[in-house]
N, C-alpha and C positions, 0 to 999 in steps of 0.2 A: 449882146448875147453873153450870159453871165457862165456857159456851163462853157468849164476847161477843156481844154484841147489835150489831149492825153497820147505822147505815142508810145506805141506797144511795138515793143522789140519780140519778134518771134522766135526769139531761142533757136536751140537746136535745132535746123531742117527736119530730121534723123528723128528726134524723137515726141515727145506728145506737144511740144508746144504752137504748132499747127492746128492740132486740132481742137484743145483746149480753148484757142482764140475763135474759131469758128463757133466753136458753143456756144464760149458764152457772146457773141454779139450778134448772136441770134436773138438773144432777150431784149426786147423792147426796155427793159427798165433801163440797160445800158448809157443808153442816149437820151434817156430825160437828164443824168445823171451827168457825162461829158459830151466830148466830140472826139471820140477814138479814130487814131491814125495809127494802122498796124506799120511797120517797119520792115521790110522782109522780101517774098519772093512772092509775086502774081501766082503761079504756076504750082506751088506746092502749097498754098492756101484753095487754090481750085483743087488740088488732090484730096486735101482734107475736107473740103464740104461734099465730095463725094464718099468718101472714107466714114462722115459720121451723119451722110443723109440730110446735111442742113444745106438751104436754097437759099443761096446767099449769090449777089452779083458784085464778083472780085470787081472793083473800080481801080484802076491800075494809074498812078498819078506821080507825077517828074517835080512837084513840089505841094507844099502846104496847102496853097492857096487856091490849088484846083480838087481839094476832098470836097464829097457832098456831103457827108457828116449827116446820113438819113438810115433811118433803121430800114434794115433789107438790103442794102448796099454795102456790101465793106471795102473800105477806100484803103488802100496800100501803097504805098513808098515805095515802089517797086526794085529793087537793087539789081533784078536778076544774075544771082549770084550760083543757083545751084542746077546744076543737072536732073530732068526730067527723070532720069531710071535711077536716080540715086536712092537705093533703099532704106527704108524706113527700119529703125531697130537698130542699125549697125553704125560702130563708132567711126567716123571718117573726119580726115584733117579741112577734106573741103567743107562741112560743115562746121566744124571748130572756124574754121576762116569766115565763111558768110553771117557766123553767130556774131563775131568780132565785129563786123563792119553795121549790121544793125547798132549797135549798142553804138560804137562810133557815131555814126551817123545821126543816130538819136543824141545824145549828148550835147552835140555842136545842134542841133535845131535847138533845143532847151538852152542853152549857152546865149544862142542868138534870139530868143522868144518867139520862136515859131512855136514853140511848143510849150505848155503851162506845166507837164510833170511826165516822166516817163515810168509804164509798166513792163517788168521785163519777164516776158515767160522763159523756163529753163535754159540753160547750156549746159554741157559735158564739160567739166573740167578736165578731164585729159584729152578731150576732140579738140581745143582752146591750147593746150598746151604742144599737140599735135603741129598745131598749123603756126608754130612759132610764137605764141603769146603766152609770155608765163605771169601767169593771174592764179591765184587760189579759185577766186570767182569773180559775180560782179560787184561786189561791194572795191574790191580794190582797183580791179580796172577802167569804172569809173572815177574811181579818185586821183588816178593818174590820168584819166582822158581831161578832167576839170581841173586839174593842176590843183587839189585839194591834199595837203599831207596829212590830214587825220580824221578818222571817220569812224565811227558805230554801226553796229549792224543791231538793228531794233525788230525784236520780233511781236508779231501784234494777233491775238488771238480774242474770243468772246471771252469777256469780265478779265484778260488778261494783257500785258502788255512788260515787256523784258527787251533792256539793252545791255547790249555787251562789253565789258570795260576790254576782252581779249577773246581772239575767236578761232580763228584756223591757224591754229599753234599746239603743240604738245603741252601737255597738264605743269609738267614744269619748266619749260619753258614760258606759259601762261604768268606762275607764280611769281618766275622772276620779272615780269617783264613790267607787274604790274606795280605802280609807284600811286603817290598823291595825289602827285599832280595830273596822270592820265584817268584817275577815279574820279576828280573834280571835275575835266573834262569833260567827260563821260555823260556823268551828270547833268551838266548844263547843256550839253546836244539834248539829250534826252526832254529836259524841262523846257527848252524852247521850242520841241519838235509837238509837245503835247496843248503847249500854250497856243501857239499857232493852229494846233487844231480846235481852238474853243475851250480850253481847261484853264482856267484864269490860276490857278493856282496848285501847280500837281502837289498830290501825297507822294514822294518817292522814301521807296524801301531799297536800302543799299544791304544785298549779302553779304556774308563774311566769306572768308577763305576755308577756313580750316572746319572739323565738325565743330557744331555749335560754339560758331561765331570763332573759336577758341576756347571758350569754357574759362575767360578770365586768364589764361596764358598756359591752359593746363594740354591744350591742342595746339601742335606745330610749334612755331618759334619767334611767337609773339607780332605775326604779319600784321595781323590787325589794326596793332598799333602803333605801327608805323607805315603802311602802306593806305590804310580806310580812314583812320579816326584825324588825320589830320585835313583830310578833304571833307570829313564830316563837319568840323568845325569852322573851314572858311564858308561851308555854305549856307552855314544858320547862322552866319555871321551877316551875310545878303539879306535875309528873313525868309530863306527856303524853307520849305518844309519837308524835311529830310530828316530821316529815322535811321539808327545802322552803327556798325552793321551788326544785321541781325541771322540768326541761325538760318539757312534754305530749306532744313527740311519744316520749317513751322510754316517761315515767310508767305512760301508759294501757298500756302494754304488762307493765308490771313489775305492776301492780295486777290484770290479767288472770292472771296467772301465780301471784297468789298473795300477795305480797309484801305488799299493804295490804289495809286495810279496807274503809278510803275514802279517794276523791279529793278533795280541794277545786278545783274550777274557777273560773277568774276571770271570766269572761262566758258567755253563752248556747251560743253555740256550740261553744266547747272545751270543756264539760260536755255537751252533748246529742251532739254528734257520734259522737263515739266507743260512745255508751249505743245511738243507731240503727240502727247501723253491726252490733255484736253481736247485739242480740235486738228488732228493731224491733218484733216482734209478742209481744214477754212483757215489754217494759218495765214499769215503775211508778214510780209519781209522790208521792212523800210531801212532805209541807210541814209542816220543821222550825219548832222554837218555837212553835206554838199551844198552848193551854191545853186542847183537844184531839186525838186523834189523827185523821191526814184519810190515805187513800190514793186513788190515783186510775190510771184505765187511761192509758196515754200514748200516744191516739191519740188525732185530731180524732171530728169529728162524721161524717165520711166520706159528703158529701151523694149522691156518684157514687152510692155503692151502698144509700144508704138505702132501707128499703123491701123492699127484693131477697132478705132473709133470708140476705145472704152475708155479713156482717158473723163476725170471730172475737171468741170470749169469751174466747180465754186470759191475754188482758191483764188483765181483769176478773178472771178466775178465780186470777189471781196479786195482783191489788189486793188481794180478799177476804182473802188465806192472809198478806199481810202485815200487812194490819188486825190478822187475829187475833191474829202473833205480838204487834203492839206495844199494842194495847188492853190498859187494866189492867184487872184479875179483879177 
């Protein structure tokens, strides 16, 4: 059986990723596509198919090897971790905790190849920090659960696609932190995350720092050319095909059009920006360099509408379809 085994960590109890996962494995395309193992709670996946009206039979399972992996059935990891009146919408540390132990959980199945790639719907970062784990998100507290010291946060949108050389850090903090050699890095997560998907040869566009690029040294204090230009050159020294660094406000627009594969962004904002701006509701979220594949919806835990069944799955339903292309057979 070639289609991967995908588990899907249910995020935050509390908020939409519940219901989110109930949507979308209502879709039959699903399961032509993997074999999804949610991660999570029996119990609050049955509140959510009553919450968003889909007739789904919670399959409640103590390891891998007992899912049916059949559309109409959704097979769950059962952890039972959360309380049955615990409400939806509101931030709680018992939910920060149960968010933790999925992803745990998952991680060590992927680790031991029970599992081919894990999807992770939302968590709260301060319901996470709440319950004793201090993580920014999951980008790092997977790299600490796989004993991984350095890792990219890759965001993947239609005709677009942006990784991170620095990301949940302040703007100068960002500046300083970022050298040659974490930009070459960067880099080549990036080109072997796209190659792995079937790209024999990415076009990568690396941003500059400063406006337009620096304008020749006329912006900032010359970062360019000592933090970009020397990772540009060991990598066309490889015979990458690397371009950079070039101005962000054109870039994102020549990458839309066609021109590259992927962007390298220098800090948070000038990679996410642009990613929102396009497909704020079909985003995805992968995290280069792990010794697993990880994809993820790129929206919060959405507390406003938790509960409400108004939650969209197409973010999830595009995390799945990315899992699969990059998960190895």
């Amino acid at each position: 059986m070639n289609r991967p085994r995908i588990g899907i960590t249910m995020g935050d109890p509390t908020g939409v990723g519940p219901e989110v996962i109930v949507k979308a494995l209502a879709h039959a395309e699903v399961y032509a596509l993997c074999r999804p193992l949610v991660i999570g709670d029996r119990l609050r996946l049955q509140q959510a198919c009553a919450i968003t009206g889909r007739e789904l039979a919670i399959h409640a399972v103590h390891s891998v090897s007992e899912a049916q992996f059949a559309h109409g059935t959704l097979d769950c990891l059962d952890l039972a971790l959360v309380p049955e009146a615990l409400p939806f919408g509101v931030l709680s540390p018992i939910a920060g905790e149960a968010a933790y132990r999925y992803v745990e959980r998952a991680a060590a199945l992927a680790l031991e190849g029970q599992i081919d790639a894990i999807c992770t719907a939302p968590l709260n970062k301060e319901a996470l920090n709440a319950a004793g784990h201090q993580f920014p998100g999951h980008t790092e507290l997977l790299a600490k659960l796989t004993g991984t010291k350095e890792v990219s946060l890759m965001l993947l949108a239609p005709n677009l696609r942006v990784i991170h050389v620095t990301t949940h850090i302040g703007l100068i903090d960002a500046v300083a932190k970022i050298d040659a050699g974490l930009v070459e890095r960067t880099i080549a997560r990036g080109r072997d995350l796209l190659r792995r998907s079937g790209i024999e040869e990415p076009r990568i566009a690396v941003c500059g720092i400063n406006p337009h690029a620096g304008e020749g040294g006329l912006f900032g204090r010359g970062e360019e050319e000592f933090k970009i230009v020397p990772a540009m050159v060991a990598c066309r020294a490889r015979g990458w095909r690397v371009e950079g660094p070039l101005p962000a406000d054109t870039l994102f627009f020549r990458a839309l059009r066609g021109d590259f594969d992927l962007v390298v962004a220098m800090y948070h904002d000038q990679g996410h920006a642009p990613v929102k701006a396009v497909a704020f509701d079909l985003g995805v979220n992968v995290t280069a360099g792990l010794p697993v594949v990880r994809t993820s919806v790129d929206h919060g835990t959405a507390f406003d509408i938790a509960g409400t069944g108004k939650a969209d799955e197409r973010s999830l339903l595009e995390a799945l379809r990315q899992a699969a292309v990059l998960a190895p057979r």
